[in-house]
N, CA, C and O atoms as a DFTB+ gen file, in Angstrom:
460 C
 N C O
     1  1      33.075       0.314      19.221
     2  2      32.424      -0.310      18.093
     3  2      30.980       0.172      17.979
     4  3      30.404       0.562      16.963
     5  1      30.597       0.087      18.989
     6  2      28.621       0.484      18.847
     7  2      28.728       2.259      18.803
     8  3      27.660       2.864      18.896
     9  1      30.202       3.182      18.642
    10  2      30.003       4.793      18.600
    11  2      29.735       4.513      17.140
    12  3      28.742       5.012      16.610
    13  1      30.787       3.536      16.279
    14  2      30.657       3.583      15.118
    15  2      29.527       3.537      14.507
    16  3      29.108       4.451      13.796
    17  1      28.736       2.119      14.801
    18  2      27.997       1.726      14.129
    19  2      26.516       2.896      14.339
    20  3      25.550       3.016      13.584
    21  1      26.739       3.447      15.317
    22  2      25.424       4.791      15.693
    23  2      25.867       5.643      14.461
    24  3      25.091       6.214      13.695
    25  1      27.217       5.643      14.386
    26  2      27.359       7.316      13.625
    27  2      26.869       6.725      12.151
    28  3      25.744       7.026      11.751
    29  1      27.610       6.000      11.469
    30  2      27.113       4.931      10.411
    31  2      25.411       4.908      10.417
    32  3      24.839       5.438       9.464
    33  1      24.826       4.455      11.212
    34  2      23.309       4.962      11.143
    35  2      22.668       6.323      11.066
    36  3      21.565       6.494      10.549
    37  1      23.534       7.473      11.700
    38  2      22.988       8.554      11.816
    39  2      23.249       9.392      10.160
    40  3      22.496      10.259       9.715
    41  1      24.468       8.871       9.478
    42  2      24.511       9.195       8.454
    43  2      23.744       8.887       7.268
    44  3      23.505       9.560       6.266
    45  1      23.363       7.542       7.661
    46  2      21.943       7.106       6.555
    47  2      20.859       7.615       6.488
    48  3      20.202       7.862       5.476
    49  1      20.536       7.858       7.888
    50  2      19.247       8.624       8.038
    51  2      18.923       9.801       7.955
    52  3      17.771      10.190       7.762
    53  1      20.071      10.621       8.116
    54  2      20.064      12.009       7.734
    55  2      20.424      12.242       6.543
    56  3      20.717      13.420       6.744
    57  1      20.685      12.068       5.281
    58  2      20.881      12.391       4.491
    59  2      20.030      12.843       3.754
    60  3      18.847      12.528       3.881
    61  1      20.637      14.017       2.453
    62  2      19.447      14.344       2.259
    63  2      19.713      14.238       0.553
    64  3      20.749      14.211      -0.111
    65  1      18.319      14.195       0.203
    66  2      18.077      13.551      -1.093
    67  2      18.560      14.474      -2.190
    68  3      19.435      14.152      -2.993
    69  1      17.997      15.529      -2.178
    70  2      18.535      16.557      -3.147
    71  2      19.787      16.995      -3.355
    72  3      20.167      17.341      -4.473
    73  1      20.631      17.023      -2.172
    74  2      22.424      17.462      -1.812
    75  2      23.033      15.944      -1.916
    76  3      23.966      15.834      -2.711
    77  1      22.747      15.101      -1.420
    78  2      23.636      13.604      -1.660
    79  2      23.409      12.176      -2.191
    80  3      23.922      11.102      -1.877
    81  1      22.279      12.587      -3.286
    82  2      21.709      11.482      -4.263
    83  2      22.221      11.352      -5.532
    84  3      21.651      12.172      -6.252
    85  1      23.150      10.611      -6.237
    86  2      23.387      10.455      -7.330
    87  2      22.077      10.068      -8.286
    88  3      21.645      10.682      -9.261
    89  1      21.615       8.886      -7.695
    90  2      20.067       8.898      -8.936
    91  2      18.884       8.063      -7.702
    92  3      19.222       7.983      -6.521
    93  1      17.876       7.645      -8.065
    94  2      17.121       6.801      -7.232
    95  2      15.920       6.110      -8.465
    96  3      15.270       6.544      -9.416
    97  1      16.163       4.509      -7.605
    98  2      14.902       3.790      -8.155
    99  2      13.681       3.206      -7.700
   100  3      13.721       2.424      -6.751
   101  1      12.412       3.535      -8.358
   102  2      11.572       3.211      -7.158
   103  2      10.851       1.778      -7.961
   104  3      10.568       1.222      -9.022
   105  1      10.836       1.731      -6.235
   106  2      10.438      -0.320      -6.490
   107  2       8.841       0.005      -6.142
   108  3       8.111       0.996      -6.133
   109  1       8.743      -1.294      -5.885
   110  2       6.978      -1.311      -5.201
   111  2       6.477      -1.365      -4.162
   112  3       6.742      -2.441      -3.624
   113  1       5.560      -0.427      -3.282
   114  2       4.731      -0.341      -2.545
   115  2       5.568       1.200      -1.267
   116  3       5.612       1.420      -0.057
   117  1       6.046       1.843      -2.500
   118  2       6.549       3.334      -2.412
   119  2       8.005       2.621      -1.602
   120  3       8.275       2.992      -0.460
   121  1       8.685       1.814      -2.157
   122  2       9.822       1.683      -1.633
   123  2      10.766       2.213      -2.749
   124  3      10.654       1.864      -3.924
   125  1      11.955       3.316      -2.171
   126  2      13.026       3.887      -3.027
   127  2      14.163       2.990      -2.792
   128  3      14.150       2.339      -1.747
   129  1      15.311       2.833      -3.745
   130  2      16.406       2.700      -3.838
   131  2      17.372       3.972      -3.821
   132  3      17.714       4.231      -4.974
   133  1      17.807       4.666      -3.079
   134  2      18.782       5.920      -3.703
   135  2      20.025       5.900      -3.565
   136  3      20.427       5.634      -2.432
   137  1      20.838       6.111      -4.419
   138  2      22.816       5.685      -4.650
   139  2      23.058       6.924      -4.362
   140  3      22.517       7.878      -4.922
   141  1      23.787       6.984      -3.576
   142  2      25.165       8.165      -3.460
   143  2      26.175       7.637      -3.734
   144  3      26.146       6.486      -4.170
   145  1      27.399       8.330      -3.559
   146  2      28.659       8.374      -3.797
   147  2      29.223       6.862      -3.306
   148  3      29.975       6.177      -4.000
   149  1      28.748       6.496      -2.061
   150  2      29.835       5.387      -0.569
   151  2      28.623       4.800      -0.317
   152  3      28.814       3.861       0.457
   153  1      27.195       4.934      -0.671
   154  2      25.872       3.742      -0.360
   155  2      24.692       3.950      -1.423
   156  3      24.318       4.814      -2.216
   157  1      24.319       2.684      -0.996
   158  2      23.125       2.177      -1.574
   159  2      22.015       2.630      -0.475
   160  3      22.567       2.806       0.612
   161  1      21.028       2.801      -0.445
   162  2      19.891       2.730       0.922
   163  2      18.495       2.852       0.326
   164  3      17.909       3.774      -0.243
   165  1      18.135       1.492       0.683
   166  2      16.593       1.389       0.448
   167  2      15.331       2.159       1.763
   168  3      15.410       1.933       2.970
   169  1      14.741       2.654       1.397
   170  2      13.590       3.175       2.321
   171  2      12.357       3.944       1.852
   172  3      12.238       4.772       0.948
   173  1      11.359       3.377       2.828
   174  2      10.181       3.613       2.094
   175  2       9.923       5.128       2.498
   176  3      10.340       5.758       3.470
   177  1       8.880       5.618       1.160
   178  2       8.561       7.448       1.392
   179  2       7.260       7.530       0.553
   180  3       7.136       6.913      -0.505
   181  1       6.111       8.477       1.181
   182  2       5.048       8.645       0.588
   183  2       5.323       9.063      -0.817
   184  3       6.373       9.565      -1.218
   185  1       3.949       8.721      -1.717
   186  2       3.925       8.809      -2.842
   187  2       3.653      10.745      -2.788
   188  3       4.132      11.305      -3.775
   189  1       3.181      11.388      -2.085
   190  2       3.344      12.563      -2.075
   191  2       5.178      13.136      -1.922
   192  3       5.666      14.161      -2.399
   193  1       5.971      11.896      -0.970
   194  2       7.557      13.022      -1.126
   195  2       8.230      12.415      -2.665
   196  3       9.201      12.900      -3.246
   197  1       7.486      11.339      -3.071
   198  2       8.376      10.824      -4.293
   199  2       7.770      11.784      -5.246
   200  3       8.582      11.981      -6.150
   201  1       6.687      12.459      -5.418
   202  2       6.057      13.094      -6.509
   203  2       6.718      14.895      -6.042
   204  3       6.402      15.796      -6.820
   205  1       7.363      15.166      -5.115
   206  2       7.733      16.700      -4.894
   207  2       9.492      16.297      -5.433
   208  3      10.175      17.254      -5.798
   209  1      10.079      14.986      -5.448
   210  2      11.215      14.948      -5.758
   211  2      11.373      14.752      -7.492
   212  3      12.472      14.980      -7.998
   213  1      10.408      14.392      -8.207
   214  2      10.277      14.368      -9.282
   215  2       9.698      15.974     -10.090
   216  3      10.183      16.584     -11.042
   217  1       8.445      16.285      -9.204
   218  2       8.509      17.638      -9.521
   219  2       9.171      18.666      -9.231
   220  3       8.689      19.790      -9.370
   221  1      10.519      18.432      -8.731
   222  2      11.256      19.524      -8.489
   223  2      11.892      19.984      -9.834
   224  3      12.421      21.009     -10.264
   225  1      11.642      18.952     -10.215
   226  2      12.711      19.612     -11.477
   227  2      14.602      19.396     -11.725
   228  3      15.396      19.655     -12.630
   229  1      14.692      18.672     -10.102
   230  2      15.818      18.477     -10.255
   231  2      16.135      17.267     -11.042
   232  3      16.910      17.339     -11.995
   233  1      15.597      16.207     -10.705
   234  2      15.307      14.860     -11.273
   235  2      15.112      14.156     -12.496
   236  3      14.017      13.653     -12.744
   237  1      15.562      14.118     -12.863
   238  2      15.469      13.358     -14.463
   239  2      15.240      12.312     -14.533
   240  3      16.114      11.481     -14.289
   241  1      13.904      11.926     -14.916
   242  2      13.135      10.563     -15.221
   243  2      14.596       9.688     -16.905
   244  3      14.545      10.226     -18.011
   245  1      15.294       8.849     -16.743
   246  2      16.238       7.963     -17.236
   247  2      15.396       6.832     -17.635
   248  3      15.638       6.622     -18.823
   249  1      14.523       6.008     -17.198
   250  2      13.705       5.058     -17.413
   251  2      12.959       5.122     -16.791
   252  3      12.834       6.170     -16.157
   253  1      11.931       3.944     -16.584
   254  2      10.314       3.858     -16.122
   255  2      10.759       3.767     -14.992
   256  3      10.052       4.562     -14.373
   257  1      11.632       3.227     -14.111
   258  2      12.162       3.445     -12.532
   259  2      12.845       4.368     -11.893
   260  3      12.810       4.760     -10.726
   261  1      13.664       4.755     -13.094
   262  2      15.084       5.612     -12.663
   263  2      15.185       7.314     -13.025
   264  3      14.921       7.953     -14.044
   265  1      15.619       7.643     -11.881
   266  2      15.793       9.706     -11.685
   267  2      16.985       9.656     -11.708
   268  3      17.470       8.893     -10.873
   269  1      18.038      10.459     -12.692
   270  2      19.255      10.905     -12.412
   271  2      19.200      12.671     -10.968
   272  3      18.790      13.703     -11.499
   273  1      19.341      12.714     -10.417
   274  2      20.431      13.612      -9.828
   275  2      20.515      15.040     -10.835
   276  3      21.703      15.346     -10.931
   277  1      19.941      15.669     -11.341
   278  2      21.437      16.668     -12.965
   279  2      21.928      17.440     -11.951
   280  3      22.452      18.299     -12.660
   281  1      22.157      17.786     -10.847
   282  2      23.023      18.359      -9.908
   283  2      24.185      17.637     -10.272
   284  3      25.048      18.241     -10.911
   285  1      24.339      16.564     -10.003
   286  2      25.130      15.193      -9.867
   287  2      26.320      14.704     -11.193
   288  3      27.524      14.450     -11.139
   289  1      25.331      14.723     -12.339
   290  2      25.266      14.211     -13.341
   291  2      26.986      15.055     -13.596
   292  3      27.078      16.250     -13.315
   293  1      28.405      14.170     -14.211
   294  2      29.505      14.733     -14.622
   295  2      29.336      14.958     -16.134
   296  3      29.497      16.103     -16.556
   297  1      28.965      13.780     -17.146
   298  2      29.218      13.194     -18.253
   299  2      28.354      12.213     -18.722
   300  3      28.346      11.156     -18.092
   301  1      27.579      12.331     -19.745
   302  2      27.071      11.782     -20.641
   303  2      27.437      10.891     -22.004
   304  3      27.232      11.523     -23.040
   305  1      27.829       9.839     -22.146
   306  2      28.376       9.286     -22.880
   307  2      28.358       7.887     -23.191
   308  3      28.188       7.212     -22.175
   309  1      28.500       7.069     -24.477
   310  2      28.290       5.833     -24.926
   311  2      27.298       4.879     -23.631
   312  3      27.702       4.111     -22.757
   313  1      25.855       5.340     -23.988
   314  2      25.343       5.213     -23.256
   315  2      25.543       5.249     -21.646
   316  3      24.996       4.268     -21.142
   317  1      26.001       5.867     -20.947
   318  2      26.058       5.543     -20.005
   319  2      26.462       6.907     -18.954
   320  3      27.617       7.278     -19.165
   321  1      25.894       7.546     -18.103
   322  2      25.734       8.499     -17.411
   323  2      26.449       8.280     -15.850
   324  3      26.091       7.361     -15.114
   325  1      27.388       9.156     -15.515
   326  2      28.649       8.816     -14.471
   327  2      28.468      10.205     -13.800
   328  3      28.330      11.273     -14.396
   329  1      28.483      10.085     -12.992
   330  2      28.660      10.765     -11.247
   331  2      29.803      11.022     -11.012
   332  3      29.819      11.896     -10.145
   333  1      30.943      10.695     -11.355
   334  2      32.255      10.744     -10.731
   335  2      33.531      10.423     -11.564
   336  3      33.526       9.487     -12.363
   337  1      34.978      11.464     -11.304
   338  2      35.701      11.260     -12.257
   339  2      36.347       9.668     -12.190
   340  3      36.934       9.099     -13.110
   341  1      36.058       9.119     -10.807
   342  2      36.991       7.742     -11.312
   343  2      35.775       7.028     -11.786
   344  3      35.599       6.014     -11.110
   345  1      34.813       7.208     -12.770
   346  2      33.923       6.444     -13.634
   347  2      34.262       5.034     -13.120
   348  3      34.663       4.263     -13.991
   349  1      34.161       4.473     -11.655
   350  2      33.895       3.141     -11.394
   351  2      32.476       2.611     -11.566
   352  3      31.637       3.507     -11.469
   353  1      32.107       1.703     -11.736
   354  2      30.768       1.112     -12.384
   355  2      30.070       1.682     -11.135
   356  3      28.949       2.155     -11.320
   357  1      30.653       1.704      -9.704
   358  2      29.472       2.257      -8.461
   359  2      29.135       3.299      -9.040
   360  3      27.906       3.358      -9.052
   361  1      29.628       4.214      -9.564
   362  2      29.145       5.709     -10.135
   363  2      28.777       5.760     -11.199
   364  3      29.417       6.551     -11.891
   365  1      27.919       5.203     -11.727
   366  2      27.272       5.056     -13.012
   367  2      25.779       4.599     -13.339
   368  3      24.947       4.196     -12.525
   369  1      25.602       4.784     -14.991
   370  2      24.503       3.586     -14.818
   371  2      24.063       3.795     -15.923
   372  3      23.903       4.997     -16.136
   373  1      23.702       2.927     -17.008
   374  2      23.587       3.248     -17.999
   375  2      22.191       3.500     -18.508
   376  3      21.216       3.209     -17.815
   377  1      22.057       4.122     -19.899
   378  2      20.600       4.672     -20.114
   379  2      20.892       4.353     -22.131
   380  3      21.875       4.509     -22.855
   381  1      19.577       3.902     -22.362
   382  2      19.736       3.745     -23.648
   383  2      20.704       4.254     -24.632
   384  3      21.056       5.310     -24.106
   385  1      21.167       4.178     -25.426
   386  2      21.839       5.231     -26.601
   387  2      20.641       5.781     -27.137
   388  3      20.473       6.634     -26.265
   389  1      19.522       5.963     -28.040
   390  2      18.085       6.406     -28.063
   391  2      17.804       7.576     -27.389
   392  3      17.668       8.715     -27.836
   393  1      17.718       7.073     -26.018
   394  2      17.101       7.973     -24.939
   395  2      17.975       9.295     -24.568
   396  3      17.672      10.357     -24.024
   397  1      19.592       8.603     -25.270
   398  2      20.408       9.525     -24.426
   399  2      20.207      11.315     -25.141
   400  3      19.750      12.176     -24.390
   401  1      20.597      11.682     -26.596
   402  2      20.217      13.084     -26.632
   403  2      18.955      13.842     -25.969
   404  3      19.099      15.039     -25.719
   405  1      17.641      13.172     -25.650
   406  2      16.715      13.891     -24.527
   407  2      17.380      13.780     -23.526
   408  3      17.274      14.732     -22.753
   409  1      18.221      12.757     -23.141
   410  2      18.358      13.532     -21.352
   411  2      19.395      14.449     -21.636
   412  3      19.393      15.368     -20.817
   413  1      20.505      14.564     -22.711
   414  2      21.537      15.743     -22.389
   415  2      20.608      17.242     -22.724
   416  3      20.884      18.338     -22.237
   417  1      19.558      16.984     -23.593
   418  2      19.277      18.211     -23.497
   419  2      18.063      18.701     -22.367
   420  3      17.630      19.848     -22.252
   421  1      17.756      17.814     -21.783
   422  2      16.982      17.868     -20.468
   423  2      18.203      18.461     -19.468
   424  3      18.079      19.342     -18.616
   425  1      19.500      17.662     -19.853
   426  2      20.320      18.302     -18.725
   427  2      21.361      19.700     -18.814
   428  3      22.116      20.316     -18.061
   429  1      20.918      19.764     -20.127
   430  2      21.653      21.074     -20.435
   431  2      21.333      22.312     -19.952
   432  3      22.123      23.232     -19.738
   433  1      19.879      22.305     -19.749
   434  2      18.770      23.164     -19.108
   435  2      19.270      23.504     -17.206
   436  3      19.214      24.570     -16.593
   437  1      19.633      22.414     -16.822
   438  2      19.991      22.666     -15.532
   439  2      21.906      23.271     -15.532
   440  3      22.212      24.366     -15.060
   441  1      22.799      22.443     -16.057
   442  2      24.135      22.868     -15.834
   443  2      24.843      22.772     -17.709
   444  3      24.207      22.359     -18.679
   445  1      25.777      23.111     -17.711
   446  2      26.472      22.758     -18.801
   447  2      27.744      20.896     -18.134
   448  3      28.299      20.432     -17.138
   449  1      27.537      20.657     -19.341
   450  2      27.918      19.007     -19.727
   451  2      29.170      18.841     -19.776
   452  3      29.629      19.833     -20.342
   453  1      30.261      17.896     -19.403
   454  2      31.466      17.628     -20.300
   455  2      31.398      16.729     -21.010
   456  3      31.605      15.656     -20.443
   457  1      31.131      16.658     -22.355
   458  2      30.300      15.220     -23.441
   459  2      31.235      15.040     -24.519
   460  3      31.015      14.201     -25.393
């Protein structure tokens, strides 16, 4: 039981943001939220690594909290932006109808879309 629960930790902590982040939200006092695929994981990171993950370019600012992933990103549609073909609500998240033609063409720039 305690091999498990090590390996289960070692996988949280190693992960890495750019290869296994569906989107991330940042709360207050530089604390992130970031979703993958199988977790949620909150942890705090300087305002210098949150500003190299936004300026990468990979990241797509979605709202005043929220970065999509466009590595990530499957489908764009009736508001709502999905990670994964079984479109379960864990793999999702929605973004204005408004907002949505800037992010497809923000994300068109990185991959082509299935929309």
């Amino acid at each position: 039981m305690n091999e498990i629960a090590e390996e289960t930790r070692s996988t949280y902590e190693n992960f890495e943001v750019e290869k296994d982040i569906y989107y991330f939200k940042v709360g207050r006092l530089g604390l992130v939220s970031f979703h993958g695929r199988n977790y949620n994981i909150k942890k705090s990171i300087t305002a210098e690594q949150l500003n190299n993950y936004i300026s990468s370019g990979q990241f797509i600012k979605v709202s005043s909290n929220c970065y999509v992933n466009a590595r990530k990103v499957l489908s764009v549609t009736g508001g709502l932006i999905c990670f994964d073909r079984s479109y379960s609500e864990a793999n999702q998240i929605h973004v204005p109808k408004w907002r949505q033609n800037g992010i497809k063409s923000q994300l068109s720039a990185h991959k082509p879309l299935a929309m």
